[in-house]
C-alpha positions as CSV (number, residue, x, y, z in Angstrom):
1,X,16.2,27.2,-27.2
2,X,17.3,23.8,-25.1
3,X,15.1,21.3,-24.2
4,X,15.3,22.5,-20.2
5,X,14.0,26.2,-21.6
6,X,11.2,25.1,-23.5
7,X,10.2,22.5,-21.1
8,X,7.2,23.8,-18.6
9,X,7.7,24.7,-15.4
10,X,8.6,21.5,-12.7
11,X,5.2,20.9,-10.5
12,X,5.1,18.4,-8.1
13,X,1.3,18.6,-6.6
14,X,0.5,14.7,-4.9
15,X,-3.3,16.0,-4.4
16,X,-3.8,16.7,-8.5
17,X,-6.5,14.8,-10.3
18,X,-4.2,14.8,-13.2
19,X,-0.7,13.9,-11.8
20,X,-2.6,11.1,-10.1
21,X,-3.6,10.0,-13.6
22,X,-0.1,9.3,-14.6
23,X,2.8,10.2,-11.8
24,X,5.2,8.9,-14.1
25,X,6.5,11.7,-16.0
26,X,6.8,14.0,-13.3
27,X,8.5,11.4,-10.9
28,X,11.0,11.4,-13.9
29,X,11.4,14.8,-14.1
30,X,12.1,15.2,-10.5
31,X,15.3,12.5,-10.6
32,X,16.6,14.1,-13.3
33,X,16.2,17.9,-12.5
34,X,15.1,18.4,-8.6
35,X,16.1,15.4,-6.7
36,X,15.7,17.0,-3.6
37,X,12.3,19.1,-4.6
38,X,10.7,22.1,-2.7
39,X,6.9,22.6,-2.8
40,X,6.9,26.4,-1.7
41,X,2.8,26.2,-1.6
42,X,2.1,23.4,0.3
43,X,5.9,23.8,2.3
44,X,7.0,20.0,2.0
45,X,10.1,18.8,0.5
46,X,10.2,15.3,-1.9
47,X,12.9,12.8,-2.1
48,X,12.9,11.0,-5.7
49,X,16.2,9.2,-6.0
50,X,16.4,5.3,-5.2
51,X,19.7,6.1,-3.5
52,X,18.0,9.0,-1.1
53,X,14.7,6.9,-0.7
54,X,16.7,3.9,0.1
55,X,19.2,5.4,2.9
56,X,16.3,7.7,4.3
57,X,14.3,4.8,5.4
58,X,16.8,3.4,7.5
59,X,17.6,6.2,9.2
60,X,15.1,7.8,11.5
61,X,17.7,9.4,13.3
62,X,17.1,12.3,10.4
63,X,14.3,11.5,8.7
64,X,11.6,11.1,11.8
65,X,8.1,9.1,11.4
66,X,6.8,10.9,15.0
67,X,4.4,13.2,12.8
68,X,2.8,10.6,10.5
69,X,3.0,9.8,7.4
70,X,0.9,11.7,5.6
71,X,1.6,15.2,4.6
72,X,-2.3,16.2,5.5
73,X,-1.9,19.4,7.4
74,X,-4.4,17.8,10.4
75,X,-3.1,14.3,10.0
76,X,0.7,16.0,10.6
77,X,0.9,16.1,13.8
78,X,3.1,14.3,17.3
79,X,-0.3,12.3,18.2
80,X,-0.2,10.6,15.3
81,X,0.8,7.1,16.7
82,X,-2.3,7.4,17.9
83,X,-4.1,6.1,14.7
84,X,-1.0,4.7,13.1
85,X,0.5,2.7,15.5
86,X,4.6,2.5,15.5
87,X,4.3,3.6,12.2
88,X,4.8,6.7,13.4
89,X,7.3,5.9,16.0
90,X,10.9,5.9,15.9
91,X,13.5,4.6,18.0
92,X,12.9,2.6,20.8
93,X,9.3,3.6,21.4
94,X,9.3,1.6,17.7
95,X,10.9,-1.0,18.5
96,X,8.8,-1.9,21.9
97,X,5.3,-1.4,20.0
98,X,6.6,-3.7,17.1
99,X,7.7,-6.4,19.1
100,X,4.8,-6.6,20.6
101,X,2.8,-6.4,18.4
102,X,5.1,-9.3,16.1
103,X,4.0,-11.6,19.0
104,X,0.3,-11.7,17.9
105,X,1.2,-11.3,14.3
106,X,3.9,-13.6,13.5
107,X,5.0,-15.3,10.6
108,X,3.3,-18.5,11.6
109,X,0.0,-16.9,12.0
110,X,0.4,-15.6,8.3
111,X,1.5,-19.0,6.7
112,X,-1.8,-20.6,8.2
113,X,-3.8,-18.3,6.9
114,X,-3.1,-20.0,3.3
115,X,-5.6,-22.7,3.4
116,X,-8.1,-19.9,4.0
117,X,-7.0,-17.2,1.1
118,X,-7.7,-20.3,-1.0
119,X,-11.0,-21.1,0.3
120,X,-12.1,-17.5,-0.2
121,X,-10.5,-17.0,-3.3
122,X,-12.5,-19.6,-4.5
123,X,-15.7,-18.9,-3.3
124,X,-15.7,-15.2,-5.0
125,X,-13.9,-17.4,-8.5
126,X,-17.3,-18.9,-8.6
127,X,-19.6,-16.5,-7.5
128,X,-18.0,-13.7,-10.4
129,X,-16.7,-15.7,-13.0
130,X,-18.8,-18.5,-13.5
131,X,-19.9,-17.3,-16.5
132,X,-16.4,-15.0,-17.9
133,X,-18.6,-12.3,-19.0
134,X,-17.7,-8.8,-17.8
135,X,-17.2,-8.2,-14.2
136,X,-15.6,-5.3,-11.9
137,X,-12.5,-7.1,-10.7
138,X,-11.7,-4.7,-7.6
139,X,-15.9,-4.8,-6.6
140,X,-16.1,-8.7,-6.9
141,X,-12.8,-10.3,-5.9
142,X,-9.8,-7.5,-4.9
143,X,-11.7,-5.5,-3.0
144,X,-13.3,-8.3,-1.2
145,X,-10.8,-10.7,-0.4
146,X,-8.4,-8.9,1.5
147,X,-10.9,-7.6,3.9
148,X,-12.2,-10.9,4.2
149,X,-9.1,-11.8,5.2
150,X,-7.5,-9.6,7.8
151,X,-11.2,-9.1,9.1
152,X,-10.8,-13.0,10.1
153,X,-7.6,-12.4,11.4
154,X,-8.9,-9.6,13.6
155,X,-12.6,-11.4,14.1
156,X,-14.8,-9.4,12.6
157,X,-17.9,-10.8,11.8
158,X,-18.9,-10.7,8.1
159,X,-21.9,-9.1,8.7
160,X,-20.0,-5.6,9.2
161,X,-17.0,-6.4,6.7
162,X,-19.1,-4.7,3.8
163,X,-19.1,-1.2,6.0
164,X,-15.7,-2.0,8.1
165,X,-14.1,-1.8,4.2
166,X,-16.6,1.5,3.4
167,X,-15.2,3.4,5.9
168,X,-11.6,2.2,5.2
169,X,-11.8,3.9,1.7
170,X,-13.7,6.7,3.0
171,X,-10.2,7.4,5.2
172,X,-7.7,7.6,1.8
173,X,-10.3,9.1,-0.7
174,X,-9.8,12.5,-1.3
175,X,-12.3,15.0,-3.7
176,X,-10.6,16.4,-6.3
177,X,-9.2,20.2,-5.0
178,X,-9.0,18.8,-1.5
179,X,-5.8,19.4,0.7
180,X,-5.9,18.2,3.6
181,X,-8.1,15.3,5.8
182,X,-11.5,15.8,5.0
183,X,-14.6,15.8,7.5
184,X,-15.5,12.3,6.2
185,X,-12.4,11.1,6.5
186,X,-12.5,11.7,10.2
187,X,-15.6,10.8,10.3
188,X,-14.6,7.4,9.4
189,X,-11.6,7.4,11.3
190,X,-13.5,7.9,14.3
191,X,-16.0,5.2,13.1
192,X,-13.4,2.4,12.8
193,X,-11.5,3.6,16.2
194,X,-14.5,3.2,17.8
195,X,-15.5,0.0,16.1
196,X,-12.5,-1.4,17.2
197,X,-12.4,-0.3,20.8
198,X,-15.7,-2.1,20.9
199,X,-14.7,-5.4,19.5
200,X,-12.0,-5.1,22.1
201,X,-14.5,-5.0,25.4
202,X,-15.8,-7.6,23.8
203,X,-12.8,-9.7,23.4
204,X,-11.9,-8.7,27.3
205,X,-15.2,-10.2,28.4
206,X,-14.9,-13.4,25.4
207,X,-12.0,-14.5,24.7
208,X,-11.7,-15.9,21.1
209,X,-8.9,-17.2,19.0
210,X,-8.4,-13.9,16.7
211,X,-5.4,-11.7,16.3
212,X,-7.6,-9.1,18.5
213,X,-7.3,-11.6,21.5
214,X,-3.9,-12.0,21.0
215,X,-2.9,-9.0,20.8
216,X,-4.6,-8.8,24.5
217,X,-2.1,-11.5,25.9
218,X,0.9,-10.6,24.0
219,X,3.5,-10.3,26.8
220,X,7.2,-9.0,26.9
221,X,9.1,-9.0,30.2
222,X,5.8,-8.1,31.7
223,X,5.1,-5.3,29.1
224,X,1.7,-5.6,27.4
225,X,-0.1,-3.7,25.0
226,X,-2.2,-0.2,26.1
227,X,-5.8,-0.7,24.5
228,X,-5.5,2.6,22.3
229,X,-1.9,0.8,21.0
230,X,-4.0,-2.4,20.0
231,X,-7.1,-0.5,18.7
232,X,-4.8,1.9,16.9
233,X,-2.8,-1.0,15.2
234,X,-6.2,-2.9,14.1
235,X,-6.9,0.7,12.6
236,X,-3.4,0.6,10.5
237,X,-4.2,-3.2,9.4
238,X,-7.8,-2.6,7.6
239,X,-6.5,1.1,6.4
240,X,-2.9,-0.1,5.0
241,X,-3.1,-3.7,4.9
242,X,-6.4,-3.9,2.9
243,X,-6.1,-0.9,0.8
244,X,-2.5,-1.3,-0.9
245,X,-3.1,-5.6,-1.4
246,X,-6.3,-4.4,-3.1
247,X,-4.8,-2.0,-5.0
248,X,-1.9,-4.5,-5.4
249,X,-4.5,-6.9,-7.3
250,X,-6.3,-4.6,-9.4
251,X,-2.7,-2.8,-10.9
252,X,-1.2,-6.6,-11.7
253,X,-4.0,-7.3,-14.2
254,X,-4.4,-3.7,-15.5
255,X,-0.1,-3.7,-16.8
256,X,-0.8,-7.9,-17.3
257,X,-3.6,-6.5,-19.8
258,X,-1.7,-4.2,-21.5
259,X,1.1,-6.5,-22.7
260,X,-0.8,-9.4,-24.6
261,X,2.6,-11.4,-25.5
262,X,3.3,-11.3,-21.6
263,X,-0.2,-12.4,-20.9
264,X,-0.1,-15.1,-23.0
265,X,3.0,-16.3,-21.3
266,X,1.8,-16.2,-17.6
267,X,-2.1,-17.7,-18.6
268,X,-0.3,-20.7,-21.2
269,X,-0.3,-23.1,-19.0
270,X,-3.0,-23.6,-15.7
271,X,-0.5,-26.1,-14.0
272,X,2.7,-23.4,-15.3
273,X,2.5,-21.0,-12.3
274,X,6.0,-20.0,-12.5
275,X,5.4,-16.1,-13.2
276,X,2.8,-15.8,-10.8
277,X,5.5,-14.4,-8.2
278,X,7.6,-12.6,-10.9
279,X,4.4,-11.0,-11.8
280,X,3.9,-9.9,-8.1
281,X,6.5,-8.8,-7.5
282,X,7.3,-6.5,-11.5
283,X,3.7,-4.9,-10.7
284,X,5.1,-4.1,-6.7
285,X,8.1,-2.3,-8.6
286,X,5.9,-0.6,-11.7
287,X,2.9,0.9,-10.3
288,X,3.2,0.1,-6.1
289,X,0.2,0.7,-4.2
290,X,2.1,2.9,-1.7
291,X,3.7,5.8,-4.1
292,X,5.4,8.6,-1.0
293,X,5.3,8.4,2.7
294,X,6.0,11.8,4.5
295,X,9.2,12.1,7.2
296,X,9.8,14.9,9.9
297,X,13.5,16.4,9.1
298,X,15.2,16.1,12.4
299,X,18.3,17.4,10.8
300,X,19.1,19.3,7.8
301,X,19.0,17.2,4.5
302,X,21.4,18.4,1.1
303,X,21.1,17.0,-2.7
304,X,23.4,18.3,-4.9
305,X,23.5,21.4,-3.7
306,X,20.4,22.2,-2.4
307,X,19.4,21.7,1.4
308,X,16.0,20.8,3.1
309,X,15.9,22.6,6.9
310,X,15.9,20.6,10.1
311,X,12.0,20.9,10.6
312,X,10.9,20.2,7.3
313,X,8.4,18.0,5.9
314,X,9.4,15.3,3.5
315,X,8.1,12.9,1.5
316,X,9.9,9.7,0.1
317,X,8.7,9.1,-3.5
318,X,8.9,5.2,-3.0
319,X,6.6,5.4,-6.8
320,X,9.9,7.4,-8.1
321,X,12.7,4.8,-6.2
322,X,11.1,1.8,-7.8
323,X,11.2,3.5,-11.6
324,X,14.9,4.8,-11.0
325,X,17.0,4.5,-14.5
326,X,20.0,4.4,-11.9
327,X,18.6,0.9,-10.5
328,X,16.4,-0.7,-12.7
329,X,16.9,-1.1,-16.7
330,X,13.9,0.2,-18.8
331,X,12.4,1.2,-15.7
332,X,9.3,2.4,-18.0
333,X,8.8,-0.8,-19.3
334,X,6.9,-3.4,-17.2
335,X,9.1,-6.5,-17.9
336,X,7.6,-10.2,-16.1
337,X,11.7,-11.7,-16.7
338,X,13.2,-8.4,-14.8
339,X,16.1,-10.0,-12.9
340,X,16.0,-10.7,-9.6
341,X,18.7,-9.0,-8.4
342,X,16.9,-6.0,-9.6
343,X,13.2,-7.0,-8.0
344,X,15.1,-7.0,-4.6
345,X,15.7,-3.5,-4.9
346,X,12.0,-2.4,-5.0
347,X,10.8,-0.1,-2.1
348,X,7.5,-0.3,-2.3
349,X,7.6,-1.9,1.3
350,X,10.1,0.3,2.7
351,X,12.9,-1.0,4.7
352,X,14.9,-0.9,8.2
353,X,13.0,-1.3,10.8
354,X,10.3,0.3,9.4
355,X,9.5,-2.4,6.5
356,X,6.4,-3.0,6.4
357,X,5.0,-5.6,8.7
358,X,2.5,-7.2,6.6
359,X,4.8,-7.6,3.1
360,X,4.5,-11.0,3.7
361,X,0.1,-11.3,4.1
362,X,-0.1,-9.2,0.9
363,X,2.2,-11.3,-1.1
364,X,1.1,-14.7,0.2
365,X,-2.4,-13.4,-0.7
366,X,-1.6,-12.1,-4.2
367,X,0.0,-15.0,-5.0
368,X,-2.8,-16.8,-4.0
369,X,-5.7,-15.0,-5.9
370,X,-3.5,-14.7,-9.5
371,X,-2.8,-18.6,-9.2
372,X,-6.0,-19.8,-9.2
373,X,-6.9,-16.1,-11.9
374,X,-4.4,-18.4,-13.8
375,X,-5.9,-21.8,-13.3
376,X,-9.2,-20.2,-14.6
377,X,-8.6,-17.8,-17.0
378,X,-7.7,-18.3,-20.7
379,X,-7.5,-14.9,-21.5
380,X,-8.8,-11.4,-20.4
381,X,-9.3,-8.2,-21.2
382,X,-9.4,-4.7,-19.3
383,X,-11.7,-2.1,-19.9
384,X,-9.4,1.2,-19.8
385,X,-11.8,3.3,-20.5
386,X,-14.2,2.3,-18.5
387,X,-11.5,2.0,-14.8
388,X,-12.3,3.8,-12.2
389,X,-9.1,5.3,-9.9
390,X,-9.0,5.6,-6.3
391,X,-7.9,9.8,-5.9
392,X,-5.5,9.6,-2.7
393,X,-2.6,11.3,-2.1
394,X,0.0,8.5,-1.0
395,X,-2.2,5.3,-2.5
396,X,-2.5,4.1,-6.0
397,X,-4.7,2.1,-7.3
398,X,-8.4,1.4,-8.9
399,X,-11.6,2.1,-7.4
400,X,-13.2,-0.4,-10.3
401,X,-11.5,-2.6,-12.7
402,X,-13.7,-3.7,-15.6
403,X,-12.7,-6.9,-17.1
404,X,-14.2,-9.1,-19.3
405,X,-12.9,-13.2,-19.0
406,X,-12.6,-16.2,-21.1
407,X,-12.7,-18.7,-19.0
408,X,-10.5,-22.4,-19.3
């Protein structure tokens, strides 16, 4: 008997409690034996190739965004731009909502938010760690911080950042069994979408200077933005933007944790903060916070030999792209001295015109949180056992992070 016959049967199920445990194998499996995959139960098809992934995002043309990105039955549908903003738009209804929007949230906007990252970095440093006794990373610092941050951004006050972030990870959880959006999901949809159209009456009536206000100005050739376009944006930035930086922060020290000779190398030196980026950007490429995106087959898709209808629903494994043997060299092995010209090849942002508009927030903030991690840490440990994981379909990452510190 061959190692094909012997080998169980080739499941590819993004809502099981177990393959969330560990994609890894399976993503494998699916390069190697199905890299155009059909789920005949749940009726959506599943790139896995970094060659596929990597074409397929530049090319709406085929591979639509106009029902979502989510392969939710009730979240699947044309209206979806609705909640997600132009990521689910193609074309030049994409383009215009973009622009726009890139005139509120530009690059310069982003680079002055350093100062602040650092100042709220370092107020939750010495609130959790003063002591370097055992504390939940993602409940006192990566959890915290990125709300903090885009909730400045967007002005919301900090009274309401504690729930705002509540009903962001009520939106991606999903109970073990579940298939599809449950009723508190949209329930905290609804909240937020709400939430936010009210911060924008009161922006109309007061303006401040916030993103939100921005976003109420922000002018093309006479073209502005719709209020459901603005609130529906804010409602991408605390859903996407906080969730996967989050979840970007808690997966760097879990694989940091688990290689003591590489840990050792990046925590050496408090003034040495040299792998801080490299570190960034390995963990981006071995565990991404965003693991599949769904697309709308405009046109009929083949893979060696096998052909996905015009129709179909897709998803792009970015979680399989950034572990491709065909790409990356021991792609199972989480490497800090990967070279570059390797790193650049990661999809865990997407690409074309769809790359993802904050890339930049979430690495400038990353890169400020694990600096100053480095300035003050000597050494840590995770609790493995005791980690918590966040159960969503297309995010990965912890719900808690036990770790216990020894401080400089």
């Amino acid at each position: 008997m061959t190692v094909a016959e012997s080998a169980p049967p080739l499941v590819f199920d993004p809502y099981d409690y177990a393959f969330q445990a560990d994609p890894y194998p399976t993503y494998a499996r699916l390069r190697a034996e199905a890299p155009l995959f059909h789920n005949e139960e749940q009726d959506f098809w599943a790139l896995s190739r970094h060659a596929d992934i990597a074409a397929a995002v530049r090319d709406d043309a085929t591979f639509s965004n106009r029902m979502g990105v989510s392969i939710d039955r009730t979240a699947w549908t044309p209206h979806a731009h609705l909640v997600t903003s132009f990521l689910a738009l193609d074309g030049a209804e994409q383009q215009r909502l973009r622009s726009l929007v890139s005139r509120a949230f530009t690059p310069r906007r982003v680079r002055e938010l350093a100062p602040r990252v650092q100042q709220l970095t370092e107020k939750y440093f010495d609130a959790a760690f003063a002591d370097g006794a055992t504390h939940d990373w993602i409940g006192e610092v990566a959890g915290r911080l990125p709300m903090d941050v885009i909730s400045e951004m967007m002005g919301v006050p900090e009274d309401d950042r504690a729930e705002v972030r509540r009903q962001a990870d009520l939106v991606v959880h999903r109970e073990d069994g579940v298939r599809d959006v449950p009723p508190r999901a949209i329930e905290a949809s609804m909240w937020l979408m709400d939430y936010y159209a009210e911060m924008l009456r009161q922006r109309k009536a007061h303006p401040t200077d916030d993103l939100t206000s921005a976003l109420l100005v922000a002018e093309i050739d006479g073209d502005r933005l719709l209020d459901s376009e603005i609130t529906a944006f804010l409602f991408l930035m605390v859903v996407a933007g906080n969730e996967t930086t989050t979840k970007l922060l808690g997966n760097a020290l879990f694989h940091l944790a688990a290689h003591p000779d590489q840990q050792a190398q990046v925590l050496a030196d408090p003034q040495q903060l040299d792998l801080v980026v490299p570190w960034i950007e390995e963990t981006l490429r071995h565990d991404t916070s965003s693991q599949m995106v769904a697309r709308h087959l405009l046109r009929e898709v083949t893979v060696e030999g096998v052909t996905a209808p015009a129709g179909a629903k897709l998803v792009l494994v970015l979680g399989s792209a950034n572990r491709d043997e065909r790409v990356f060299t021991d792609p199972e092995v989480f490497d800090l001295h990967r070279p570059k010209a390797e790193l650049a090849k990661i999809l865990s942002f997407g690409g074309g015109r769809h790359f993802c508009l904050g890339a930049n927030l979430a690495r400038l903030e990353a890169r400020v949180v694990l600096e100053e991690f480095v300035r003050r840490v000597r050494h840590y440990e995770v609790d493995r056992d005791a980690a918590r994981r966040v159960h969503s379909v297309s995010v990965r990452g912890f719900a808690s992070l036990p770790v216990h510190l020894e401080l400089r």
